[in-house]
N, C-alpha and C positions, 0 to 999 in steps of 0.2 A: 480401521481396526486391524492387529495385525494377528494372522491367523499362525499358530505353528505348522512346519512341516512337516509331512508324516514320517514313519520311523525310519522307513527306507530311502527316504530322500537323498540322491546324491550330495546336498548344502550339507546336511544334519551328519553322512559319516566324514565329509571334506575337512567337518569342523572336529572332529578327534582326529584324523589321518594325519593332518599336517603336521599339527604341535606335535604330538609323540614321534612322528620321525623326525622335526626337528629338536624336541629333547633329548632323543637317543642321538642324532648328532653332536650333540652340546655335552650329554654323558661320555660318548666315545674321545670328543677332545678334552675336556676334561681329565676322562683317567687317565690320558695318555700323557699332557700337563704335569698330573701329580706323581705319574712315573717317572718323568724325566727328573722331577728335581729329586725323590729318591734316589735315581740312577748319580743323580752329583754326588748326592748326603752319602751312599756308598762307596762310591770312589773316592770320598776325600777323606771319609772315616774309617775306623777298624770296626764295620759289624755282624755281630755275630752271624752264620750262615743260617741259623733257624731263624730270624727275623725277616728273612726275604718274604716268607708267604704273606704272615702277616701284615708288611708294607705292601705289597701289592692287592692283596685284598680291602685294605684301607682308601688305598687310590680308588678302586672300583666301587667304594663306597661313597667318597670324595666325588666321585663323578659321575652316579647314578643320582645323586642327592643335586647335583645343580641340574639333573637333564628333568629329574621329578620335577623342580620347582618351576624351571623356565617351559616345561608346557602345559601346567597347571597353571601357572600365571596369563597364558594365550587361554587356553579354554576357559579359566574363568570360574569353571564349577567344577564338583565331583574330583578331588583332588585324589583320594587315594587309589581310586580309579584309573587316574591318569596317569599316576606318577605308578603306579602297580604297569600299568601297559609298558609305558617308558623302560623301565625295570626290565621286566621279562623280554623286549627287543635287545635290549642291550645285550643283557647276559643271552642270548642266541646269539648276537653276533661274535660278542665273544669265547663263546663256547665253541662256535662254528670254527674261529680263525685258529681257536688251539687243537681243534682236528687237524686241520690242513695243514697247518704249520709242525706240531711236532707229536710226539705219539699222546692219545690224550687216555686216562684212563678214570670212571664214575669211582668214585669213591667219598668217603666222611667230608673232604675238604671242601667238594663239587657241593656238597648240600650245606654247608656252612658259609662259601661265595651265593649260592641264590639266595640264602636268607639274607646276606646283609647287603645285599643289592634290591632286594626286594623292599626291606624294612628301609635303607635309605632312601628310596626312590618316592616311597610313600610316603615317608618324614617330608619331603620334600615339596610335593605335591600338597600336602597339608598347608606347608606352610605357606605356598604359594600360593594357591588359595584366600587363605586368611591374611595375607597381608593387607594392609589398608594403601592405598594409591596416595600418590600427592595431593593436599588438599587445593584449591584453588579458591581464592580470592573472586 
């Protein structure tokens, strides 16, 4: 009979630690993927300069939403959960790297990237979750 392990068990947080940081790895390449091909679609196109935020908050959505699914898909359970953790690493990270890198300031826009990093992430996690596996024969 197989007993569970208690809450503190070093197995029980290994088994959320792993995936969410490897889903925020998989978010961070990801958005950086969906930036680069914008960074083409910009340069080969005339577009407008207000569409920059947009596109780049798109990406972070784009890439918050595969890092939800693929460590929701590793843990297996509790998706919005997961894919919310995934989420919130990310957007630290990259909240972090726009301090460092260039002057960064909280404003309407900062709260409209955590919501659709947050809400994709979780989309994500849902649906990784619920997807159904290959069946096998």
């Amino acid at each position: 009979m197989r007993s569970n392990p208690p809450k503190g068990d070093p197995s029980s947080i290994r088994r959320w630690v792993v995936p969410v940081l490897f889903g925020t790895a998989v978010s961070l390449m990801g958005t950086a993927a969906v930036l680069m091909i914008f960074a083409l679609v910009l340069t080969l196109q005339d577009i407008p300069q207000g569409m920059i935020l947009p596109l780049a908050v798109g990406a972070m959505g784009i890439g918050t939403f595969l890092g939800g699914y693929v460590s929701a898909r590793i843990v297996g359970k509790k998706g919005i959960l997961c894919g919310f953790l995934t989420g919130l690493l990310c957007c630290l990270i990259l909240t972090g790297v726009s301090l460092a890198v260039m002057h960064f300031s909280l404003d309407a826009s900062q709260a409209v990237k955590l919501g659709v990093v947050l809400t994709m992430s979780c989309i994500g996690g849902v649906l990784g979750v619920n997807r159904q596996g290959k069946r096998r024969a």
